[in-house]
C-alpha positions in Angstrom: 26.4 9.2 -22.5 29.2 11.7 -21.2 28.9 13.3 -17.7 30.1 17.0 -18.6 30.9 18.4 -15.1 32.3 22.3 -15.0 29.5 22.9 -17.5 29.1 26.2 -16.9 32.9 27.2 -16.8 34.0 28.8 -20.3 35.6 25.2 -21.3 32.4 23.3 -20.0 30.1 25.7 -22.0 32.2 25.9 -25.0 32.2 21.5 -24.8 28.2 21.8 -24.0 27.5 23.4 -27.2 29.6 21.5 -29.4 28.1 18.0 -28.1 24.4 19.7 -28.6 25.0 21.1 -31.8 26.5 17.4 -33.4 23.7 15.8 -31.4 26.1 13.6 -28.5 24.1 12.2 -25.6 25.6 14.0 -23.2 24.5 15.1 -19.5 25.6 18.6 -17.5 26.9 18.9 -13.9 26.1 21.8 -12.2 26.1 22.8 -8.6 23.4 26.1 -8.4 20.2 26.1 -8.9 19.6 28.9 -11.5 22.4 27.2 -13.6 20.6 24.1 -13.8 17.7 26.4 -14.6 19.2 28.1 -17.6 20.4 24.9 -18.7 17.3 22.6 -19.2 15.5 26.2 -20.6 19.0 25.4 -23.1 17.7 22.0 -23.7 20.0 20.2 -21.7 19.9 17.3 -19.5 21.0 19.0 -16.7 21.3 17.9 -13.0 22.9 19.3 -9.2 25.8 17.6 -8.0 28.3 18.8 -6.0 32.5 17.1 -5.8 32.3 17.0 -2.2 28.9 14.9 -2.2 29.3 11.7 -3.0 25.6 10.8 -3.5 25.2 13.9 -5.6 27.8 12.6 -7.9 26.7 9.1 -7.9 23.3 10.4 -9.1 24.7 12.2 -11.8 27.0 9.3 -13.3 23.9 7.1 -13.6 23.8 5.7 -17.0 26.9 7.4 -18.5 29.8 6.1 -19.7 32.6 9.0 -20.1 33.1 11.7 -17.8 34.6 15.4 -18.6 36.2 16.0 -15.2 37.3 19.7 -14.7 37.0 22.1 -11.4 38.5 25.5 -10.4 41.8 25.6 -8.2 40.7 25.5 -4.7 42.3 24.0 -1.4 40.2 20.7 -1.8 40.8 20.0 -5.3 42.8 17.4 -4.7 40.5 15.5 -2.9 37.5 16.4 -4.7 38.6 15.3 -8.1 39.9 12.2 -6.3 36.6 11.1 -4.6 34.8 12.1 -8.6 37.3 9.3 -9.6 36.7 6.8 -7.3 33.1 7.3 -7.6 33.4 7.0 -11.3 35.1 4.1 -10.9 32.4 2.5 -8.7 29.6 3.4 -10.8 31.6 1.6 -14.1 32.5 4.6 -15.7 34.7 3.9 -18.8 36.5 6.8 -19.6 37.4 9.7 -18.4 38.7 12.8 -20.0 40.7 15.5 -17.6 41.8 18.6 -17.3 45.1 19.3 -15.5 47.5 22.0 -15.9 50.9 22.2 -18.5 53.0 22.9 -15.1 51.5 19.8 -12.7 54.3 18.6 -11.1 54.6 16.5 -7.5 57.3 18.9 -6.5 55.8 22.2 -7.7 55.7 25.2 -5.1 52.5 26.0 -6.9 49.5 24.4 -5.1 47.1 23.8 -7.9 50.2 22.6 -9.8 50.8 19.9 -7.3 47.0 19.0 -6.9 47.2 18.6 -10.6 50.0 16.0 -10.6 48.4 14.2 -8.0 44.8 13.8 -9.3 46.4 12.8 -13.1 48.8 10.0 -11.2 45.6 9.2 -9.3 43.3 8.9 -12.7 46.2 7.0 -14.1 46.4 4.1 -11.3 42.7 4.3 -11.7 42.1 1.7 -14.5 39.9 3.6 -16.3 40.8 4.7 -19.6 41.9 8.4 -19.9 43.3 11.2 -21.5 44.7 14.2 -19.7 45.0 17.4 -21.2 47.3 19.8 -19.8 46.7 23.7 -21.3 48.8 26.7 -20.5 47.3 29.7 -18.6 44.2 30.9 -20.1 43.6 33.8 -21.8 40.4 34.5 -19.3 42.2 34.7 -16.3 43.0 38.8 -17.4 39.4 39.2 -16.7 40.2 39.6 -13.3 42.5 42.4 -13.7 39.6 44.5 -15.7 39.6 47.4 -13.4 43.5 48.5 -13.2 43.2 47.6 -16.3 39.9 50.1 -17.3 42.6 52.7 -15.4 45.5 51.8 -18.0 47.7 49.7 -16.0 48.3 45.7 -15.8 50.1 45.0 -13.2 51.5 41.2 -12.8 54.4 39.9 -10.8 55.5 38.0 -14.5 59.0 39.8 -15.3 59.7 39.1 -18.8 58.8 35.7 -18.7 56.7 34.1 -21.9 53.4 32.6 -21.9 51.8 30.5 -24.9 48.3 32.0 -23.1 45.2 29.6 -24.6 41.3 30.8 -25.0 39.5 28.5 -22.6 37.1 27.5 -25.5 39.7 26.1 -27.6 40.3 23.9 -24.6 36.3 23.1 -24.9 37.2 22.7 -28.7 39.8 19.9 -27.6 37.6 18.1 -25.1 34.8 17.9 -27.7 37.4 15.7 -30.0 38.9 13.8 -27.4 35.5 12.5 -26.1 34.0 11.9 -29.4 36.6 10.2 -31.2 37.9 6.7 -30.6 42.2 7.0 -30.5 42.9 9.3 -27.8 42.8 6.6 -25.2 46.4 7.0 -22.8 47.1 10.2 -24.3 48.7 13.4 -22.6 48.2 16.6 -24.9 49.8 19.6 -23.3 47.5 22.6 -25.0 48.9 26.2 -26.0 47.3 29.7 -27.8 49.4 30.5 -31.0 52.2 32.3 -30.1 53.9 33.1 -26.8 53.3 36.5 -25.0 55.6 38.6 -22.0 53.3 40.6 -19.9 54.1 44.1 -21.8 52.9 42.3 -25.1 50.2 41.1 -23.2 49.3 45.7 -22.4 50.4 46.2 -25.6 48.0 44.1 -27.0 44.9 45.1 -24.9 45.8 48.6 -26.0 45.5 47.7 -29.5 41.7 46.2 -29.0 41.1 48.7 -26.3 41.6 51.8 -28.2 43.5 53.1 -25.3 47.1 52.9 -23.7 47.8 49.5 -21.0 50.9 50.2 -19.4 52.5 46.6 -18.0 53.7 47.3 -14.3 56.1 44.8 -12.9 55.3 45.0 -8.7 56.5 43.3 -5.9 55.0 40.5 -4.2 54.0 42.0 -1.3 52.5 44.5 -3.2 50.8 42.3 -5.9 49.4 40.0 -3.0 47.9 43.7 -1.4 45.9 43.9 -4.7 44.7 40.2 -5.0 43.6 40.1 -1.5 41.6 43.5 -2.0 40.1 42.5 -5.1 38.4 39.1 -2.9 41.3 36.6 -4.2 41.5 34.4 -0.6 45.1 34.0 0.8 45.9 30.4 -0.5 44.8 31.4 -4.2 47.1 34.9 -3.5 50.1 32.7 -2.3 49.8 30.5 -5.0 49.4 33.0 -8.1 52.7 35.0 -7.0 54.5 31.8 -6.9 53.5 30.6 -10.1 54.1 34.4 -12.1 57.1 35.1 -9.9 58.6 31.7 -10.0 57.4 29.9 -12.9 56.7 32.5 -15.7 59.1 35.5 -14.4 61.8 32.7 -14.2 61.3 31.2 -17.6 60.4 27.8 -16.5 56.8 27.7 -18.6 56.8 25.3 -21.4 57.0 26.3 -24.9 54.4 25.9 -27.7 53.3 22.7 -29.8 50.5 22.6 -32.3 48.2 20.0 -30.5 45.1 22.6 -30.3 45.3 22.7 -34.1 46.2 18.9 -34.8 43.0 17.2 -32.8 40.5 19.9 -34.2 41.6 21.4 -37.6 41.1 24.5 -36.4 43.8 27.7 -35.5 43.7 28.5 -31.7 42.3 32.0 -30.9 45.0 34.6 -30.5 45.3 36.9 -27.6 44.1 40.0 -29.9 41.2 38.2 -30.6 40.3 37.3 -27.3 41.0 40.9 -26.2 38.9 42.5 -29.0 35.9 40.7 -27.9 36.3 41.7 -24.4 36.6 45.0 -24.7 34.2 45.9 -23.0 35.5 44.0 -19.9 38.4 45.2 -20.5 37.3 49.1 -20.0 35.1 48.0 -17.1 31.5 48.6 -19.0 29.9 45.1 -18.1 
């Protein structure tokens, strides 16, 4: 049985419904209780469990044998994923399928770049059997920009840097393969959308499924930390965004695309026009 945790994130949902629909025992991780709720009325083997509570996560390991271990970027990621490792470890867990980040790097400036680095070297000392994968931005992370963007600006600290942005569900699309199929043991697949995207193509592009004209504006720091902060972004997750448009991407250090979404599942990740067309509705601020 796989552990799926994060299953109510886009990538844990998209994974959910792929194991259900091809009928793999499988078991969701969730930390609310209207999401375990909704689940089980889904009709999934759902239970609580929580990365800082040990006994939470013991409970939910009990009788699997592969683990889908993703979590959002927060200042106790690091230690979170850590202690889900250890636990799995404990509780004879055979396999464990990550996600980390296409920029994880000990050194990195960017905080949930270096938490990244330090979970995978972590998972890889572990002596269970893994495979990391390692995507680019996603695609979703625009959905926090809908309401300058519903006024016909995106504004981004990104320069003219280039992006191979991926649809979180393709990374669900990945996961699916990976834990179902027997060779991708030891493997590190770093996971891209199908072309590569500057933040004006990005505009230009939600125009397109908009119907109406984005205009990209390149701000300062200080200016684009102002808006993150006073749309609820905490001061860690501000710090750490500007470093990693205004460092990474604005300075051209992102990596460039492969084919690896398309190689493990036969099937063409989703392009950014795509993903914009079917948030439009997001995107003009009518949800």
């Amino acid at each position: 049985m796989i552990l799926v945790t994060g299953a109510t994130s886009v990538i844990g949902q998209k994974l959910c419904q792929l194991l259900a629909e091809n009928k793999k025992a499988f078991r969701a991780m969730c930390r609310k209780e209207d999401q375990l709720e909704k689940l089980r009325k889904q009709g999934i083997d759902a239970v609580l469990g929580n990365f800082e509570d040990t006994d939470s996560l013991r409970s939910a390991m009990k009788g699997c044998t592969s683990l889908f271990l993703v979590s959002p970027p927060n200042e106790n990621q690091l230690e979170c994923e850590t202690k889900a490792i250890n636990v799995a470890k404990q509780e004879q867990i055979a396999y464990i399928v990550r996600v980390s980040a296409s920029d994880a790097n000990l050194r990195s400036s960017v905080p949930w770049a270096k938490a990244h680095a330090h979970i995978d070297h972590h998972l890889r000392a572990s002596g269970i059997a893994w495979t990391i994968l390692k995507p680019t931005a996603f695609m979703q992370n625009f959905l926090t920009l809908t309401k300058p963007i519903s006024k016909g600006f995106l504004p981004q600290v990104g320069g003219k840097g280039l992006v191979g942005y991926i649809d979180a569900q393709d990374i669900g699309r990945v996961a699916y393969h990976v834990l179902t199929e027997a060779h991708h043991k030891r493997a590190t697949y770093y996971l891209n959308g199908p072309e590569v995207l500057d933040m004006k193509e990005i505009a230009s592009q939600i125009s397109n499924a908009v119907g109406k004209k984005i205009r990209y504006i390149n701000l300062p720091s200080f200016a684009f930390r102002v808006l993150l902060r006073a749309s609820g972004a905490s001061r860690w997750l501000a710090n750490g965004l500007i470093e990693q448009y205004a460092e990474v991407v604005a300075k051209n250090h992102d990596h460039d695309l492969g084919e690896e979404v398309f190689r493990l599942t036969n099937h063409h990740p989703r392009s950014f026009l795509e993903f914009a067309k079917e948030n439009k509705d997001e995107f003009l601020n009518k949800k």
